[in-house]
C-alpha positions in Angstrom: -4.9 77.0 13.4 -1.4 76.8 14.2 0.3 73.3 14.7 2.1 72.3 17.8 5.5 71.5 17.3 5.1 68.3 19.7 2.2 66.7 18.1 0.6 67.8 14.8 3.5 68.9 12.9 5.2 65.2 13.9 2.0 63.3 13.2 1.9 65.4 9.6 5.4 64.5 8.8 5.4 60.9 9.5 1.5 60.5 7.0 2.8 62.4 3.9 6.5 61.8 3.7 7.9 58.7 2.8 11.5 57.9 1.7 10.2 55.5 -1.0 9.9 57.1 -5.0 6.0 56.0 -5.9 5.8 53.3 -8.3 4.6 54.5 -11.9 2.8 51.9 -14.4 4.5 52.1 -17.8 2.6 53.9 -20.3 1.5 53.2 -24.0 1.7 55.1 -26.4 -1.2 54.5 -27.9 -4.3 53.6 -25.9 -4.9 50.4 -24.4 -7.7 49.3 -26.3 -9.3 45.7 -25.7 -10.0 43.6 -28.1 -13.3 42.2 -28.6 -13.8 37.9 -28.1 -10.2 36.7 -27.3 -10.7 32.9 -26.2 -14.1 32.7 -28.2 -15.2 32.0 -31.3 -16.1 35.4 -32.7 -12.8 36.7 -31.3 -11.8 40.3 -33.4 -9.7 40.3 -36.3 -6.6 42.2 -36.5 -7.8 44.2 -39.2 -10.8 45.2 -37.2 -8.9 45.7 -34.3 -6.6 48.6 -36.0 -9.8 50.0 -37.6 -10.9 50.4 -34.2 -7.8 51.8 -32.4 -8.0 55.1 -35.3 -11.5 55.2 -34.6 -10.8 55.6 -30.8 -8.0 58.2 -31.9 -10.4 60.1 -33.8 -8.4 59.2 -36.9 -8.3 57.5 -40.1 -6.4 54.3 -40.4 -4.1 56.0 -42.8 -3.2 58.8 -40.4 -2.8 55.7 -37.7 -0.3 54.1 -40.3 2.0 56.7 -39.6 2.6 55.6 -36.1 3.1 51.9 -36.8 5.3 51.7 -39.7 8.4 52.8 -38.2 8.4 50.1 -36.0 8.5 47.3 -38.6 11.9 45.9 -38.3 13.2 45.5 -42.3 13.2 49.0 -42.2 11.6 49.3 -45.5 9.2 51.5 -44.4 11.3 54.2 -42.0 10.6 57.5 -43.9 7.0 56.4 -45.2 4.8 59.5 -43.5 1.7 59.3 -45.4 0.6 55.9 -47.4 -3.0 54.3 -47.6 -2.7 50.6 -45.9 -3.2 49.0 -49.4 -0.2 50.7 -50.8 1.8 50.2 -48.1 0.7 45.9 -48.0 0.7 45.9 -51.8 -2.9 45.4 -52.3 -2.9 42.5 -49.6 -4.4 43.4 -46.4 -6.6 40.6 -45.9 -3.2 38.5 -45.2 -2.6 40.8 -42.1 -5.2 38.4 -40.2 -2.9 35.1 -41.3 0.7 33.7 -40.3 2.2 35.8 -43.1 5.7 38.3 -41.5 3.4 41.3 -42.0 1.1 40.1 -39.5 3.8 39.3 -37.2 5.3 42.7 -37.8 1.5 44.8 -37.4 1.1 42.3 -34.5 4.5 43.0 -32.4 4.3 46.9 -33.3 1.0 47.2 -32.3 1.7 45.5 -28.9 4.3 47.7 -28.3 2.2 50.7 -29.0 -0.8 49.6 -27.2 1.3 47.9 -24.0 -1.3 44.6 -24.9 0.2 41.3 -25.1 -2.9 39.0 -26.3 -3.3 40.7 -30.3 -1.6 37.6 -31.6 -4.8 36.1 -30.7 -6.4 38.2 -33.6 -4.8 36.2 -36.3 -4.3 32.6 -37.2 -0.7 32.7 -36.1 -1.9 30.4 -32.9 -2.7 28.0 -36.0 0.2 28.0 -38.0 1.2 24.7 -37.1 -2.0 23.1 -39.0 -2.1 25.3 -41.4 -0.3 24.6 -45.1 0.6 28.3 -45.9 2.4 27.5 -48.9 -0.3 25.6 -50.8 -3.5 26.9 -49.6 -5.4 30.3 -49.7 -7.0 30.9 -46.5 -8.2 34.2 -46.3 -11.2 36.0 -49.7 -10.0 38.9 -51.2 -11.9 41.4 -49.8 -14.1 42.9 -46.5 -17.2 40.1 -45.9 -19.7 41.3 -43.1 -23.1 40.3 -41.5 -25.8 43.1 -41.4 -27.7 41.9 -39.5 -25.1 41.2 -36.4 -24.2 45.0 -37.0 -27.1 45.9 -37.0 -28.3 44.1 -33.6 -24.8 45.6 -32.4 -25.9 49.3 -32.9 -29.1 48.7 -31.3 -28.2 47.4 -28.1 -25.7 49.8 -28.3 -22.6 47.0 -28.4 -19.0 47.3 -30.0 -19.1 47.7 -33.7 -16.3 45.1 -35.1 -15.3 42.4 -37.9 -14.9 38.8 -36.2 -11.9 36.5 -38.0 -14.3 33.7 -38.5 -15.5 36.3 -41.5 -12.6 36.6 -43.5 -12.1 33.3 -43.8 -12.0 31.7 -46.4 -14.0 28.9 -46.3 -16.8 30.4 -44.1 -19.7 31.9 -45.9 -22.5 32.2 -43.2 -23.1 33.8 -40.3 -23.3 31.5 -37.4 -26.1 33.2 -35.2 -28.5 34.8 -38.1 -27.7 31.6 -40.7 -27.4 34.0 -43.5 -24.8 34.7 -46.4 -22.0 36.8 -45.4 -21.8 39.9 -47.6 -18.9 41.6 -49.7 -20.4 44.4 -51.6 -21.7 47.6 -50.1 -25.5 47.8 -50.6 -25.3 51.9 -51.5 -22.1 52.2 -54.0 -22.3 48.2 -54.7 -18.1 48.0 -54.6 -16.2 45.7 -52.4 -13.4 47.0 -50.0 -10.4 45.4 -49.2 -10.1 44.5 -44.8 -8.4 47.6 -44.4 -8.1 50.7 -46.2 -7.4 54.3 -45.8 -10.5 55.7 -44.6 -11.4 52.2 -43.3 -14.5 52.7 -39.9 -16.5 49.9 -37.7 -19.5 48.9 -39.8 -19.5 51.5 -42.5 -18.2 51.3 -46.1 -14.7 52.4 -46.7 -15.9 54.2 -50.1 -19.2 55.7 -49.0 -18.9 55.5 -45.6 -22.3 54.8 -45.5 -23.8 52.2 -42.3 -23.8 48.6 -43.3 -26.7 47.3 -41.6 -29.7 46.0 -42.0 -32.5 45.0 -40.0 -33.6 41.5 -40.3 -37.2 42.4 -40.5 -36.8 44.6 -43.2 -34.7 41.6 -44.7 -36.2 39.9 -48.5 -35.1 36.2 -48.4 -33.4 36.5 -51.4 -29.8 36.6 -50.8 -30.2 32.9 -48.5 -28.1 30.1 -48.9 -29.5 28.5 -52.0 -29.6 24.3 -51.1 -29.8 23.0 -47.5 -27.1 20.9 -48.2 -24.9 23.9 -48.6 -26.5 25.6 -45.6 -25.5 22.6 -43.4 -21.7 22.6 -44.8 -21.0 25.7 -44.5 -22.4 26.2 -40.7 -20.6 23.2 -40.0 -17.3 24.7 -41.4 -17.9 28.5 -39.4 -18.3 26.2 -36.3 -15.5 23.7 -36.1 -13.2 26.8 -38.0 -14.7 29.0 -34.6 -14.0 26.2 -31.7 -10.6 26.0 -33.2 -10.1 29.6 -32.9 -11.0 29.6 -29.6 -9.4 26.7 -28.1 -5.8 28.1 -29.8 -5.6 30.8 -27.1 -5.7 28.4 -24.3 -4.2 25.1 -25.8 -1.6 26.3 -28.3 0.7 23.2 -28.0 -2.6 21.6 -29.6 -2.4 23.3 -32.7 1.2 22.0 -34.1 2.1 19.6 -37.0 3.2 17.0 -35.5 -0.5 16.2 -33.6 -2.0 16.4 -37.2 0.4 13.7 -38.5 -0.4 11.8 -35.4 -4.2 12.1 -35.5 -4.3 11.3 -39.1 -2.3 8.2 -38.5 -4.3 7.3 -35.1 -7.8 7.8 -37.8 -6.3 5.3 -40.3 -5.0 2.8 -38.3 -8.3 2.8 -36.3 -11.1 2.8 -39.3 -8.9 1.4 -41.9 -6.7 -1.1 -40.3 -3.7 1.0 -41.5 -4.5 1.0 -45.3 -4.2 4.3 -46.1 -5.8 4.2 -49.4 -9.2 2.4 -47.8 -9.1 5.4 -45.8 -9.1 8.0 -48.4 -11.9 6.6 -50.7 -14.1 6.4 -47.2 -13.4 10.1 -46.5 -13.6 10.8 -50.7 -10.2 12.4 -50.9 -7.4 11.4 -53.3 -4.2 9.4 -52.1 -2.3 12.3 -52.6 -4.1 14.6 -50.1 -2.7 12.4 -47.3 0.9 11.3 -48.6 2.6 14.6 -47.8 1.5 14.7 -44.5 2.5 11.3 -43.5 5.8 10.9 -45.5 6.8 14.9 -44.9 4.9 15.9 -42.3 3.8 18.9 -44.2 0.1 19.5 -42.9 -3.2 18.9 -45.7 -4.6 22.0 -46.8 -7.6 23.4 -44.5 -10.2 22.1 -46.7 -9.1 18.8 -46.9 -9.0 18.8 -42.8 -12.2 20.2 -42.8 -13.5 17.6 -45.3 -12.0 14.6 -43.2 -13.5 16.1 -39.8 -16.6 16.5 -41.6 -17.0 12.9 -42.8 -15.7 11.9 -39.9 -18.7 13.8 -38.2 -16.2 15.2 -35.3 -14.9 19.0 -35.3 -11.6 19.9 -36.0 -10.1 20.0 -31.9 -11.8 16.8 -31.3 -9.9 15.5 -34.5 -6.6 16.7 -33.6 -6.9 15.1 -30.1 -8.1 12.0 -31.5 -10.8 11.5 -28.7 -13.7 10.4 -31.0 -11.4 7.2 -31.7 -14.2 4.6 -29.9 -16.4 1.8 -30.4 -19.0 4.0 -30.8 -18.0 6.6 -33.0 -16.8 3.7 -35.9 -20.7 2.2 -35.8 -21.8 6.1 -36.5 -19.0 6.6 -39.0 -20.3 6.7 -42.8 -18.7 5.7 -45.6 -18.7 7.1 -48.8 -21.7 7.3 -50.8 -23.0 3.9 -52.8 -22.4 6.0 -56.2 -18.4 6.7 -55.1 -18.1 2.9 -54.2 -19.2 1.9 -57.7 -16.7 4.3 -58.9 -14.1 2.8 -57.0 -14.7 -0.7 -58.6 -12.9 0.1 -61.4 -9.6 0.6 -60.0 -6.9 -1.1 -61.3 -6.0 -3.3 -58.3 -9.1 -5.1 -59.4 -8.2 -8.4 -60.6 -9.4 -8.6 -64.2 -11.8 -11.4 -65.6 -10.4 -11.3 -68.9 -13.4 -13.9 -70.4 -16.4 -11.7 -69.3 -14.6 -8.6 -70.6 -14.0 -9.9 -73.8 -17.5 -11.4 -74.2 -18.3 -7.4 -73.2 -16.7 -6.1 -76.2 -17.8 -8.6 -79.0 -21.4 -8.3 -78.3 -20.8 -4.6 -78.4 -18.8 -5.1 -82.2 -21.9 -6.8 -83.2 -24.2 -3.7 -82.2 -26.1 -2.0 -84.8 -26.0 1.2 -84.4 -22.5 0.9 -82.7 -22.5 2.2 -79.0 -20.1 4.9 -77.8 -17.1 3.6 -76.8 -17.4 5.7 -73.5 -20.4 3.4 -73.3 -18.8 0.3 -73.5 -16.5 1.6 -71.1 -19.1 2.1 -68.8 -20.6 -2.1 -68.9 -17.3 -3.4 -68.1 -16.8 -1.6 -64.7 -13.1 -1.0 -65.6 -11.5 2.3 -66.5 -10.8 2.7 -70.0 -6.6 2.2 -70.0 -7.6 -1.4 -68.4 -9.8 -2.4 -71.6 -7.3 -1.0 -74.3 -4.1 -2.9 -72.5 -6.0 -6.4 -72.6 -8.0 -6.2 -75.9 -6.6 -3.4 -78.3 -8.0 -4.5 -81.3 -11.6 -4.7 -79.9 -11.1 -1.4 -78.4 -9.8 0.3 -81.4 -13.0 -1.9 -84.2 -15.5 -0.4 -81.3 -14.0 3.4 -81.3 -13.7 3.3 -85.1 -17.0 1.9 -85.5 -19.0 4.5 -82.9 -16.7 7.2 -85.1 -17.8 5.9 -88.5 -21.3 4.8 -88.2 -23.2 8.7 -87.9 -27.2 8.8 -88.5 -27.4 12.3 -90.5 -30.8 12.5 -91.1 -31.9 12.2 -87.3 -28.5 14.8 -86.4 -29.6 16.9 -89.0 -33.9 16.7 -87.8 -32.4 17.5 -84.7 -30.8 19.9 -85.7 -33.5 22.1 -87.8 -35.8 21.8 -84.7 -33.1 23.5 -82.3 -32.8 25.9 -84.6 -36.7 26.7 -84.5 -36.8 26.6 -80.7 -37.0 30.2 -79.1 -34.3 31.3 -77.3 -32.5 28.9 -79.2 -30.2 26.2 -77.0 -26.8 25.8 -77.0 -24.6 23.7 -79.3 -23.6 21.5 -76.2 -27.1 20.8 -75.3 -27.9 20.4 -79.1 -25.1 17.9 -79.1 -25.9 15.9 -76.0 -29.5 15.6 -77.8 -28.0 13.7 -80.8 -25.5 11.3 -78.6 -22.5 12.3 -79.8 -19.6 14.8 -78.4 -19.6 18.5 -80.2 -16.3 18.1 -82.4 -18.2 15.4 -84.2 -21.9 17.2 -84.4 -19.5 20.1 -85.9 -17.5 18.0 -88.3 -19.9 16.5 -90.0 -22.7 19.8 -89.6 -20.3 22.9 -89.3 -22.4 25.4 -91.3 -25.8 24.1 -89.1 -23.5 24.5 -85.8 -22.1 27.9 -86.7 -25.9 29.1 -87.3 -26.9 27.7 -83.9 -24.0 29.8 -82.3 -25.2 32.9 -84.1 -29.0 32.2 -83.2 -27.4 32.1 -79.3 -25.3 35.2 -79.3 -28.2 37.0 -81.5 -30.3 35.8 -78.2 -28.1 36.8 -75.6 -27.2 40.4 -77.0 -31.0 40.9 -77.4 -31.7 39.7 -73.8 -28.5 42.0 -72.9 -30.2 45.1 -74.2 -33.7 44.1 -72.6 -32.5 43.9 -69.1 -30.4 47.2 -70.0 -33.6 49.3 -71.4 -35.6 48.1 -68.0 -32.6 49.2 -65.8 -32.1 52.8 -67.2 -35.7 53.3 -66.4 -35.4 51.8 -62.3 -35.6 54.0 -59.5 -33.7 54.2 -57.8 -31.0 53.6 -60.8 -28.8 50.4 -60.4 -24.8 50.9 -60.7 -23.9 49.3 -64.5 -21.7 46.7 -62.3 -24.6 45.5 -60.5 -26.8 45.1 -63.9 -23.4 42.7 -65.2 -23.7 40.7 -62.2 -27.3 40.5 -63.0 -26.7 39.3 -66.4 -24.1 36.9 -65.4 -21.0 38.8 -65.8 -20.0 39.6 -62.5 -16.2 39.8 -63.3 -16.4 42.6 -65.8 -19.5 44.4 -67.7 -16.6 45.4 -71.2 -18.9 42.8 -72.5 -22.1 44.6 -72.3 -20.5 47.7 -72.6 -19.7 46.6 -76.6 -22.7 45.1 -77.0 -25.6 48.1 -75.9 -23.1 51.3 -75.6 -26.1 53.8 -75.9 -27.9 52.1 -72.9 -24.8 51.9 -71.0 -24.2 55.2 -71.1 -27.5 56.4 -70.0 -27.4 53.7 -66.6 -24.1 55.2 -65.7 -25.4 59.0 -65.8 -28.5 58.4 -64.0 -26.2 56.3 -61.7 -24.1 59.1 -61.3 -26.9 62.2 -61.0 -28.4 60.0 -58.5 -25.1 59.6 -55.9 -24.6 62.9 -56.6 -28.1 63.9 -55.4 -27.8 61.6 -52.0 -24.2 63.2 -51.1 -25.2 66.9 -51.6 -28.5 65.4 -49.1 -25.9 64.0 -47.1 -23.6 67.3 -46.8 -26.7 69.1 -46.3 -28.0 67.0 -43.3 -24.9 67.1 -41.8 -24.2 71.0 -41.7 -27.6 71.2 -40.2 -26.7 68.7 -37.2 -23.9 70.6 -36.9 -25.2 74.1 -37.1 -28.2 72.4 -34.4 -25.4 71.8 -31.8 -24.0 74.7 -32.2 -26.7 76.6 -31.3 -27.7 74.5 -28.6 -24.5 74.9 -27.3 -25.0 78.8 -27.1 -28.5 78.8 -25.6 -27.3 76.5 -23.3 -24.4 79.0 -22.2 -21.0 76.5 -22.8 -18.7 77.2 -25.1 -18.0 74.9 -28.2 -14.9 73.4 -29.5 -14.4 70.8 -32.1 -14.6 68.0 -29.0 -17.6 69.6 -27.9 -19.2 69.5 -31.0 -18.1 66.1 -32.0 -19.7 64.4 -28.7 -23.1 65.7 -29.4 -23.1 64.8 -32.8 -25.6 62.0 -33.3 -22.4 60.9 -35.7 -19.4 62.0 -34.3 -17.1 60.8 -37.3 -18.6 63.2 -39.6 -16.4 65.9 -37.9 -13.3 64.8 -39.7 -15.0 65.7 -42.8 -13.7 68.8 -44.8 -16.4 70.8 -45.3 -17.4 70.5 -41.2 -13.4 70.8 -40.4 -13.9 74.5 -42.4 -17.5 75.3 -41.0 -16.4 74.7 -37.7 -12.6 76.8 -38.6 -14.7 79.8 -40.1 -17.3 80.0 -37.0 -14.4 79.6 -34.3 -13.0 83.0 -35.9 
């Protein structure tokens, strides 16, 4: 149909031509992922964050690397094309969540890549002003998790991350399950730093096996052991949490010069100003305090914590100094009756110098002749205090408790320690008899030295015990886990020297049995693949490597090898 010249062509002009250039949104070069709980408690850590963006890339975090790096601006890292993220942080990628120039660097370059401006919000740079970096470690060592919130994630088919509150130091629980947080991989039993090359969301960076456990399926062993450490530690994960979330909306909050002030507005209100009363009602040293009112350098985070804690107020309620009232001091509790005692013996204490010294004679005249700790103890005075006023009581009552030792009763004590089975140690043997070890050894060296043998005898036979039992559990332990067992979490050399043969025979059955579970684990992943693809071809589409990957029940084990060269040699 042909347009008149008059009307249609006119009216088709004047729609679809405009003198104006369209406006085009600036675009990332990376994609503009979202974090996960900015302005709440469990807000995402940058770790997790970056974990997340290479798993939306379809690559590994130390592919992802690549793209960052260049963007740092010391320049140090230019030319670096391919470097794990522990290399490149020197081991130290749990301080990429704190206020370190790292974080700022991975913070600003990822916000230029990803066109976000809220990822400073993954750190505790919003903190920094309340935090004492210099002094005080704030973040553990290595990845901490929560199974069971992964594994309530997966199910109702939410995002997979790693909230800050978790690397924290001072947090061990999980706030919503009320368990302990966990470090060590339940399949290969090794701990991962935050981020690391091959780093995914709620999988181990070593097995890459899932992380997650049910909570039905869940044995009550690994709880918090005492309520008392329960109730800390959930207090701690929730004050630490409010604080985290109030810092994105009230960051002038969060600066040192409020801490000074609220610590001053505290001791001025509940201790009429005396900073020292203050302390010993909050249990903290003089010291703790000083800094931050003389320097202004802020306490280190546990001592906060400790203060908001007794104070029975969280840490943004502390800072703005609103629990100051009437009612809050009647609530307020001191320190504990044991603590007060304690204090008693300070030396502001004015001395009676008659009661002390009718103390110390009675105590000369003793038979047997009490400990001088002992003595110490009557007077209610610490022990510099009694030697400066009466040094020659002091030094008759030392000499005496030294002197005076009843051998037969050390040495009955002795002989019947040595028949007990397992056989106790010297410092219980010596607590038995009253007296410290260097004088249960001076005057019984060759009984002492057979009480140590009798112990270590005990302890290497227990040793081998545990180690028989374990080479014959199946499935077979790792020989780290069977130290930690034992008590040696830091290092099993120990055992290692003291049952070689058994050792050896844990760490091959250890070894034959991961070996068995991967080749199952290759083999059930070429037949999920192989299943696609021929579902795929009886369906009538053709496959790729994308098309593949999204009907994978697991789409991340495409990236592995031996799929990348199934997939290469059926595409030919």
């Amino acid at each position: 149909m042909m347009l008149s010249p008059s009307t249609g062509s006119e009216n088709l002009e004047d729609d679809l031509w405009h003198d104006e250039l369209a406006t085009i949104p600036p675009r990332s070069r990376l994609f503009h992922l979202e974090p996960v709980g900015v302005g709440t408690p469990l807000v995402e850590s940058l770790t997790s964050y970056f974990i997340r963006l290479a798993d939306a890339h379809s690559v590994a975090p130390v592919n992802l690397i690549r793209e960052v790096l260049p963007l740092f601006k010391d320049g140090k890292f230019q030319h670096v094309t391919y470097k794990a993220p522990t290399e490149v942080f020197n081991l130290s990628t749990w301080a990429l969540n704190g206020t370190s120039s790292r974080a700022i660097e991975l913070v600003n370059s990822l916000q230029t890549l990803t066109a976000r401006q809220d990822l400073r919000a993954l750190t505790l740079l919003p903190l920094a002003g309340i935090l004492n970096t210099s002094r005080d470690c704030l973040f553990h060592k290595y990845r901490r998790w929560c199974p069971f919130c992964y594994e309530d994630w997966r199910v109702a088919s939410k995002t997979i991350y790693e909230p800050l509150l978790w690397s924290i130091k001072h947090t061990d629980v999980c706030l919503k399950h009320k368990k302990q947080l966990q470090d060590r991989c339940p399949h290969c039993m090794k701990a991962t730093q935050p981020l690391m090359g091959y780093s995914r969301p709620g999988c181990c960076a070593k097995c890459q096996n899932w992380l997650g456990i049910a909570l039905e399926s869940h044995s009550c062993d690994d709880e918090v052991d005492t309520s008392n450490t329960l109730l800390w530690s959930l207090y701690v994960a929730a004050t630490l949490g409010e604080a985290i979330a109030n810092a994105s909306y009230e960051p002038s909050l969060f600066c040192r010069k409020i801490v000074v002030s609220a610590i001053s507005t505290y001791i001025e209100n509940l201790s009429e100003g005396n900073m020292s009363r203050f302390c010993r009602l909050v249990d903290l040293p003089d010291r703790a305090l000083r800094e931050a009112l003389t320097d202004g350098t802020p306490p280190m985070l546990q001592k906060l914590l400790k203060i908001c804690h007794k104070l029975n107020i969280g840490l943004v309620d502390f800072l703005t100094a609103k629990s100051v009232s009437t009612n809050n001091l009647l609530s307020f509790q001191p320190a504990p009756k044991k603590l007060e005692e304690q204090l008693k013996r300070s030396i502001g204490k004015r001395v009676d110098k008659e009661e002390l010294q009718l103390i110390l004679e009675a105590a000369v005249e003793e038979n047997p002749p009490p400990l001088i700790t002992e003595v110490v103890n009557r007077t209610h005075y610490i022990a510099s205090t009694v030697r400066n006023y009466f040094p020659e009581l002091y030094e008759s009552i030392k000499n005496r408790s030294g002197q005076w030792v009843d051998k037969p009763r050390i040495e009955r004590i002795i002989a019947e320690a040595l028949e007990e089975n397992p056989p106790p140690p010297l410092t219980t043997v010596a607590e038995r008899t009253g007296f410290c070890v260097q004088t249960v050894r001076k005057y019984f060296s060759k009984e002492c030295h057979r009480i140590i043998e009798r112990v270590n005898q005990s302890r290497d036979e227990r040793i081998q015990a545990a180690l028989i039992a374990a080479a014959d559990e199946n499935p077979p332990p790792a020989l780290a886990e069977v130290a930690r067992r034992l008590g040696y979490s830091g290092s099993s050399s120990y055992i290692r020297r003291v049952a070689p043969d058994a050792c050896k025979i844990i760490i091959e059955h250890y070894n034959a049995h991961r070996n068995h579970l991967a080749r199952l684990r290759i083999e059930h992943h070429i037949a999920e693949v192989k299943e696609v693809i021929e579902r795929l071809s009886l369906l009538g589409k053709p496959f790729t490597k994308y098309t593949v990957k999204v009907n994978l029940q697991n789409p991340h084990i495409i990236r592995k090898k031996y799929i990348q060269e199934m997939l290469r040699d059926v595409l030919q």
